[in-house]
C-alpha positions as CSV (number, residue, x, y, z in Angstrom):
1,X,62.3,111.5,149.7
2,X,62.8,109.0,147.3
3,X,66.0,107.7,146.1
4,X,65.8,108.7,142.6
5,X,64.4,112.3,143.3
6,X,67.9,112.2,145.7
7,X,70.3,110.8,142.8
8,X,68.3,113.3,140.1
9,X,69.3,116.6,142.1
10,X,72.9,115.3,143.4
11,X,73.5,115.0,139.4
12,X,71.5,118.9,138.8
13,X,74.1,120.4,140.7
14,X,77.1,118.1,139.6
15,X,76.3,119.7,136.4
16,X,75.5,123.2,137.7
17,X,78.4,123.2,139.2
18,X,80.6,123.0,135.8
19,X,78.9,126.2,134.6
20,X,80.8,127.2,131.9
21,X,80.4,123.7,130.3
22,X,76.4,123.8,130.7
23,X,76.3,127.3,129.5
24,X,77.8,126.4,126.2
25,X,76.2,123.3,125.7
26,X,72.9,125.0,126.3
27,X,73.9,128.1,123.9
28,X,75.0,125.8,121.4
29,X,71.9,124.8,120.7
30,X,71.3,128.0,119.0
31,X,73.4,127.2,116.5
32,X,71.0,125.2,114.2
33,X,68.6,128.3,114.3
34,X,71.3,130.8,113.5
35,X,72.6,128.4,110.6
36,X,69.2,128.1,108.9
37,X,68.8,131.3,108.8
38,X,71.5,132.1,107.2
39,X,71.2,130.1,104.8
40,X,67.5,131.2,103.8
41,X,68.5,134.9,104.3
42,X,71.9,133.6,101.3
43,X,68.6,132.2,99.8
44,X,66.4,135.4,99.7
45,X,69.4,137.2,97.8
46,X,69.8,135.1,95.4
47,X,66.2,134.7,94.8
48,X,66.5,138.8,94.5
49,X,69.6,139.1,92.5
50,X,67.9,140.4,89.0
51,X,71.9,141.3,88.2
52,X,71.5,140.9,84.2
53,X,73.8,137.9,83.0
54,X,77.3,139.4,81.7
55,X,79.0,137.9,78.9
56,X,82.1,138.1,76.8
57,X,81.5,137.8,73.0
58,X,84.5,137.0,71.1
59,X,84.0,137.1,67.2
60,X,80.6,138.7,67.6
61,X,80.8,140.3,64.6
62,X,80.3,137.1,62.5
63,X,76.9,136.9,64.4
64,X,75.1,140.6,64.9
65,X,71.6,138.9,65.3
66,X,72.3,136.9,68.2
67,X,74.6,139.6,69.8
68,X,71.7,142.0,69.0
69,X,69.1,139.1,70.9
70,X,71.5,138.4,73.8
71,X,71.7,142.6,74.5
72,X,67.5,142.4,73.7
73,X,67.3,139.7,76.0
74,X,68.6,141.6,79.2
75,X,72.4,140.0,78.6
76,X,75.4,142.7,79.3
77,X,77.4,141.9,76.3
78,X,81.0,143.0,76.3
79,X,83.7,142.1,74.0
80,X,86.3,140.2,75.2
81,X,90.1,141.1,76.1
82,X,92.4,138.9,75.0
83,X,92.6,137.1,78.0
84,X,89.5,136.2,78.4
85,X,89.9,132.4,79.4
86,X,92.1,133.4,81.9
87,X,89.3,136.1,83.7
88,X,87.1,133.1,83.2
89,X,89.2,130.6,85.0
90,X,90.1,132.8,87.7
91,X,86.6,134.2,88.5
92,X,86.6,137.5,87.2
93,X,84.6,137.5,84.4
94,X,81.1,134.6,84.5
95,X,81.5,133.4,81.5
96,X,82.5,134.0,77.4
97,X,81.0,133.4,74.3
98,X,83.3,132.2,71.5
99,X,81.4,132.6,67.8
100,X,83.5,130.3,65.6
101,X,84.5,131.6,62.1
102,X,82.6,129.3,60.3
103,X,79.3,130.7,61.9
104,X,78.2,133.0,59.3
105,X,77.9,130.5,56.5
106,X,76.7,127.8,58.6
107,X,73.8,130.1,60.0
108,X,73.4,131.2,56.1
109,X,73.0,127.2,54.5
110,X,70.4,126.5,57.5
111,X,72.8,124.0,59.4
112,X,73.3,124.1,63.3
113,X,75.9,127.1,64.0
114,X,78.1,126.5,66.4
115,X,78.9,128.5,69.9
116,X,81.3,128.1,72.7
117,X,79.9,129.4,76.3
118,X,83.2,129.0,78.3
119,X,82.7,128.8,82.2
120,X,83.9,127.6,85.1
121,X,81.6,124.8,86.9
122,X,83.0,124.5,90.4
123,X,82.1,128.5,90.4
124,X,78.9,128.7,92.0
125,X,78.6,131.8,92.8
126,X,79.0,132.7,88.6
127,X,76.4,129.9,88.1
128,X,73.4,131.8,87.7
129,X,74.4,133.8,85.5
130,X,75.8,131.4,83.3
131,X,72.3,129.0,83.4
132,X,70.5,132.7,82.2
133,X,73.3,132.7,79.7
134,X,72.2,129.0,78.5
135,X,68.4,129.8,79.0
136,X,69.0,133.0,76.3
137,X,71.0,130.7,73.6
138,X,68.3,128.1,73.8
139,X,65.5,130.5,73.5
140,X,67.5,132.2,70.5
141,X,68.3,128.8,68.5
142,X,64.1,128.0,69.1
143,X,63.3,131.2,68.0
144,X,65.8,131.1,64.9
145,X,64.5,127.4,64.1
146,X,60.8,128.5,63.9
147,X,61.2,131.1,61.9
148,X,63.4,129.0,59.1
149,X,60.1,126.9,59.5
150,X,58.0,129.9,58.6
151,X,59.9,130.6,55.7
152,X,59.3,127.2,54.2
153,X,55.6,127.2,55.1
154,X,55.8,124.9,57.7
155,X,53.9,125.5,60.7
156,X,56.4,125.5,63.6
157,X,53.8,123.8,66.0
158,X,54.5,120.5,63.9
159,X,58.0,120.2,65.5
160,X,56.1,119.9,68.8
161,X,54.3,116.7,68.9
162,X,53.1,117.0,72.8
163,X,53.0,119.8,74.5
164,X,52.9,119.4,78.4
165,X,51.5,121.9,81.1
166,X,52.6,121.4,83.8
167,X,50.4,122.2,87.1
168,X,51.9,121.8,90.5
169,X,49.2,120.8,93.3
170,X,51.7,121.0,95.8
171,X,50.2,123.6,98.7
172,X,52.4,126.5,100.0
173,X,52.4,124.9,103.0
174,X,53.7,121.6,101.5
175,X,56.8,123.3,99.8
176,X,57.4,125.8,102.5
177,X,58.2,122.4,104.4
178,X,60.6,121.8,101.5
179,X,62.7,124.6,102.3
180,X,61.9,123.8,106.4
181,X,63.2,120.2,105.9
182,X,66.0,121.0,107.8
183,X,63.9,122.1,111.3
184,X,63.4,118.2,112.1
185,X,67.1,117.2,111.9
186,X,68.7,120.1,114.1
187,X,65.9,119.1,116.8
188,X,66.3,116.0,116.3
189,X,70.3,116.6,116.9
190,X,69.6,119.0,119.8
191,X,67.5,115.9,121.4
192,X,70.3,113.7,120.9
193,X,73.0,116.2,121.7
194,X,72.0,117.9,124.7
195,X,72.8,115.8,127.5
196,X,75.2,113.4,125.8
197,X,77.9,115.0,127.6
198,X,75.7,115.2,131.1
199,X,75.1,110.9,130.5
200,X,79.1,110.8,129.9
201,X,80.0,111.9,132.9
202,X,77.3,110.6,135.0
203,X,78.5,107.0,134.6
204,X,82.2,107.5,132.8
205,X,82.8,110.4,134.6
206,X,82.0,109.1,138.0
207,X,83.8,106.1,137.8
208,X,87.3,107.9,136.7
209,X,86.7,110.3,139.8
210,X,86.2,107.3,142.6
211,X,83.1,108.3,142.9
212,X,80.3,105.7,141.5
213,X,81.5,102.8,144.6
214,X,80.5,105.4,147.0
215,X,77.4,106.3,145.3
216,X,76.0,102.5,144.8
217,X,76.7,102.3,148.7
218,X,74.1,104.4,149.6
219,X,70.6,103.7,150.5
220,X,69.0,104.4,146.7
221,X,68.6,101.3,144.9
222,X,69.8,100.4,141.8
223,X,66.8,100.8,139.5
224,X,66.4,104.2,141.6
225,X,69.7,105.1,141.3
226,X,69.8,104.9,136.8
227,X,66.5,106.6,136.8
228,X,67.6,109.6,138.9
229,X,70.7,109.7,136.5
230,X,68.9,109.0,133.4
231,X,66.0,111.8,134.1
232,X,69.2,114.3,134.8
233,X,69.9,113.6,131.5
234,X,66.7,113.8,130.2
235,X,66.3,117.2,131.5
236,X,69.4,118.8,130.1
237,X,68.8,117.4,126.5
238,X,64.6,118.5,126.9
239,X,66.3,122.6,127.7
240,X,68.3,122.0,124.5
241,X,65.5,120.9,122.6
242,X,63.3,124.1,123.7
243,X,66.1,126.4,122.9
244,X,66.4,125.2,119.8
245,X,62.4,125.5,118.9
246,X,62.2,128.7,120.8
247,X,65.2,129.8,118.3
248,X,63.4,128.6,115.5
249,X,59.8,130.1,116.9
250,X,61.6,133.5,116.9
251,X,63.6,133.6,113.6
252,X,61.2,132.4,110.9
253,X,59.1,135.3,111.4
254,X,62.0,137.6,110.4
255,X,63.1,136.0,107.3
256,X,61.6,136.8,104.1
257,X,60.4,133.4,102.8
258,X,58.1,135.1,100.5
259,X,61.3,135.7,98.4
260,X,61.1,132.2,97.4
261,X,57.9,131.7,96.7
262,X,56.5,130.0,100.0
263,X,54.6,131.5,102.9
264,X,56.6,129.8,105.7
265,X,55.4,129.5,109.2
266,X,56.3,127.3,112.5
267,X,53.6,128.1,114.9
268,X,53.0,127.2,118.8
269,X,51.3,124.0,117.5
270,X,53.6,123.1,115.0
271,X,56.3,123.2,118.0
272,X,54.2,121.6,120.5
273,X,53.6,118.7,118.6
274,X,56.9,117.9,117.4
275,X,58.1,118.5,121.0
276,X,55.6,115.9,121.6
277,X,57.2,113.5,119.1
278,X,60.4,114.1,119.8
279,X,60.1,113.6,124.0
280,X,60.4,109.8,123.6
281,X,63.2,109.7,121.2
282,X,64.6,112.0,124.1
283,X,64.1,109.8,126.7
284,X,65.2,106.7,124.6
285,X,68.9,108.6,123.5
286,X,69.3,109.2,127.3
287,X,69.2,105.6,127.8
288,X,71.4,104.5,125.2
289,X,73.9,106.8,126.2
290,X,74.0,106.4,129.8
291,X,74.0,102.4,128.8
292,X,77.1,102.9,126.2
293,X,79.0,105.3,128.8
294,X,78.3,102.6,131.7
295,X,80.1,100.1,129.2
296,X,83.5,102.3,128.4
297,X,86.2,102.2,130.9
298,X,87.1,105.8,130.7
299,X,85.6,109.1,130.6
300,X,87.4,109.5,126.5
301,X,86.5,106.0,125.5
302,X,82.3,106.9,126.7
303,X,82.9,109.7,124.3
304,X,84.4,107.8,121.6
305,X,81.5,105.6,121.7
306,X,78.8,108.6,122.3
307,X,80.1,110.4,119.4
308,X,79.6,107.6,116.9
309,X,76.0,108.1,117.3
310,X,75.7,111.2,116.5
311,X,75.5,109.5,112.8
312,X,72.1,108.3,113.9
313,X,69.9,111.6,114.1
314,X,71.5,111.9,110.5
315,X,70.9,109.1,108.6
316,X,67.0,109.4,108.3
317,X,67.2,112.5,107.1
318,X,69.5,111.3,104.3
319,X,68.1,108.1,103.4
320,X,64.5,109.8,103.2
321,X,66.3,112.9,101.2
322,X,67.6,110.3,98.7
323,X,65.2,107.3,98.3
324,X,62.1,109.2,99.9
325,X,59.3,106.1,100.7
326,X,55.9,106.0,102.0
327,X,55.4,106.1,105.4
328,X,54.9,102.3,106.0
329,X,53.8,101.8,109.6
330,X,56.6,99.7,110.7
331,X,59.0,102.6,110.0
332,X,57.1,104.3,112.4
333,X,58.5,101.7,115.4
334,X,62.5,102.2,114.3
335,X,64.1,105.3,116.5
336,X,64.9,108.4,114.6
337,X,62.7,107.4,111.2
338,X,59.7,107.4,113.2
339,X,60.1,111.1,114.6
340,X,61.8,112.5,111.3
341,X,58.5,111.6,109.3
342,X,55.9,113.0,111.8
343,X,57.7,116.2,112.1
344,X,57.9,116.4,108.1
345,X,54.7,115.6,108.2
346,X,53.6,118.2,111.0
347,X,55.5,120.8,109.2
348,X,53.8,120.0,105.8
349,X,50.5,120.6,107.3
350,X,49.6,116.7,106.8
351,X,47.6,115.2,110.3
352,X,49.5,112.5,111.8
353,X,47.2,109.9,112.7
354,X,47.1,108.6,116.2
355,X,48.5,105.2,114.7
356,X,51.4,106.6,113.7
357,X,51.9,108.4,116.7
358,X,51.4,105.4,119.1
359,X,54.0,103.6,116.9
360,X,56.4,105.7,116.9
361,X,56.0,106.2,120.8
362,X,56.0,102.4,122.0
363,X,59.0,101.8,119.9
364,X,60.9,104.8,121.8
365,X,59.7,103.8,125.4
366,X,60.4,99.9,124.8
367,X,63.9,100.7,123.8
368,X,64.1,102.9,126.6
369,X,63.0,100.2,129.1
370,X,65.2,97.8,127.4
371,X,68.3,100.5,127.9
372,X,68.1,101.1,131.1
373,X,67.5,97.4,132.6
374,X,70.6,96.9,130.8
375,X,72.6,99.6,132.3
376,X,71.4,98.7,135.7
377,X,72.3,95.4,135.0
378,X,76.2,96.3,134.0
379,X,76.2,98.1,137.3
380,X,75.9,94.8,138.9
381,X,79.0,93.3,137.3
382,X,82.5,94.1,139.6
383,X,84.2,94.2,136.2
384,X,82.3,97.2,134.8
385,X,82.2,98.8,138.6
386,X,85.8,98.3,139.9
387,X,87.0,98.0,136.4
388,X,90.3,100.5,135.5
């Protein structure tokens, strides 16, 4: 048998071993599943909520017509207590609508009336409501404006110079991945994740316990010897990676992204391929942390080091969130960009052309190469070996 088939099933049931360990490593990988779907499910509600905006009118009497087109409108008016900043502030009440005493006779001379819509911003639960609140006043003051127009025999379409329709080409599938923009980053986190703490122990780990001189004075070779380690890692982060896609397989089906306007769906080969895409960046996050955890001289300082990169699966995500670019091919060659933008562009429906694919692949597997000649290398120096 060969020596890295021997080292890759000695580390199989180190880890098997610590059961408890593997088992929530492995059901934490559900997480992101059950975290996206609450959140569209909190999404579908919303979406639902046809609650009719309430308001508190305070001197509605000086202005009957736009209490009279607020109630028209759908708005629950209700006059207010007099505490009615204080139920604002503390939550109770979404918002209040103070009509000034000098409404009347500015509304009468045909100069802007003034309103007060008292809310609380950092409430974002009362938010909607208060935006249909807004929405309403606008629509009012529009209304209002045209029809002082009218009475002047002006045509009201004069105040409009351009008028712009806007017409969304965007398919369903394009802004269902919208919403799904968050599948590629918990996969891409269950990749990185899974067998970071299998890679800490299998170099760290080891040499705390005594027991990496032993092992490099077996028969295996050196080369054979990271391999076996690294493809024990490999196969604990490629479990977490299918647990997480199986999770989110099963649960989009059962949410009801029709409520927000997108027919939604994450198929066998939608998964496939971005299992496809995301194997190398497996294999190359294996490498890097068994290299990093080779380099620490303790089991907490590997995962001091380890846990730093869990920034990485993170940052593409962002920066592509916030300053989104064009898939240039040489992004396709960096680690982490590469696979985020062929799974948004698997998900969106858009073919990823073999290019990119190849790209994105030869960057991972170089880097891989590259990471574990270097940890085979550190196993060669006494420091790093014998090291306390």
């Amino acid at each position: 048998m060969s020596g890295w088939v021997v080292v890759f099933r000695k580390e199989l049931t180190d880890h098997a071993r610590d059961g408890r360990s593997l088992r929530t490593a492995l059901v934490g990988s559900l997480l992101g599943p059950a975290f996206c779907a609450a959140l569209f499910l909190l999404m579908a509600s919303w979406a639902n909520d046809v609650k009719p905006p309430r308001v508190l009118v305070v001197g509605g009497d000086a202005a009957p017509s736009l209490v009279s087109f607020l109630r028209r409108a759908g708005a629950d008016v209700q006059p207010a207590p007099a505490d009615y900043e204080r139920l604002v502030r503390e939550g109770k009440e979404p918002a209040a609508l103070v009509v000034g005493p000098d409404f009347a006779g500015d509304f009468s001379r045909g100069v802007p009336a003034h309103v007060r819509l008292l809310n609380d911003a950092t409430n974002q639960k009362q938010m909607k409501s208060v935006l249909k609140l807004r929405r309403m006043l606008e629509r009012y003051g529009q209304e209002i404006g045209a029809l002082r127009l009218v009475a002047r025999g002006v045509d009201p379409r004069l105040a409009a110079a351009v008028a712009v329709d806007d017409v969304d080409l965007a398919s369903s599938q394009k802004r269902a991945a919208q919403i799904l923009s968050m599948i590629p980053l918990f996969l891409m986190l269950a990749a990185f994740l899974g067998g970071m703490y299998a890679a800490i122990d299998a170099m760290a780990g080891e040499r705390e316990r005594g027991s990496l001189e032993p092992l490099l004075l077996t028969p295996a070779r050196l080369p054979e010897l990271v391999v076996g380690k690294w493809l024990a890692v490999v196969t604990l982060g490629l479990a977490s990676l299918l647990i997480t896609a199986a999770g989110f397989y099963f649960a989009l089906p059962h949410l009801r992204l029709e409520d927000l306007g997108v027919r939604a769906s994450f198929d066998l080969d939608q998964a496939a391929s971005i299992l496809l895409a995301y194997l190398p960046l497996l294999c190359f996050s294996a490498a890097l942390q068994l290299c990093l955890s080779t380099f620490a001289r303790s089991f907490k300082e590997a995962q001091s080091f380890v846990q730093i990169l869990v920034l990485a699966p993170t940052l593409p995500g962002m920066f592509l969130m916030l300053s989104p670019v064009l898939p240039a091919p040489w992004l396709f060659v960096v680690p982490f960009f590469g696979q985020e933008m062929l799974a948004t562009q698997i998900i969106r429906g858009d073919p990823a052309s073999w290019t990119s694919l190849c790209l994105a692949v030869g960057g991972a597997v170089a880097l891989t190469v590259l990471g574990l000649a270097l940890t085979a290398r550190l196993l060669r120096d006494e420091r790093i070996v014998f090291g306390r």
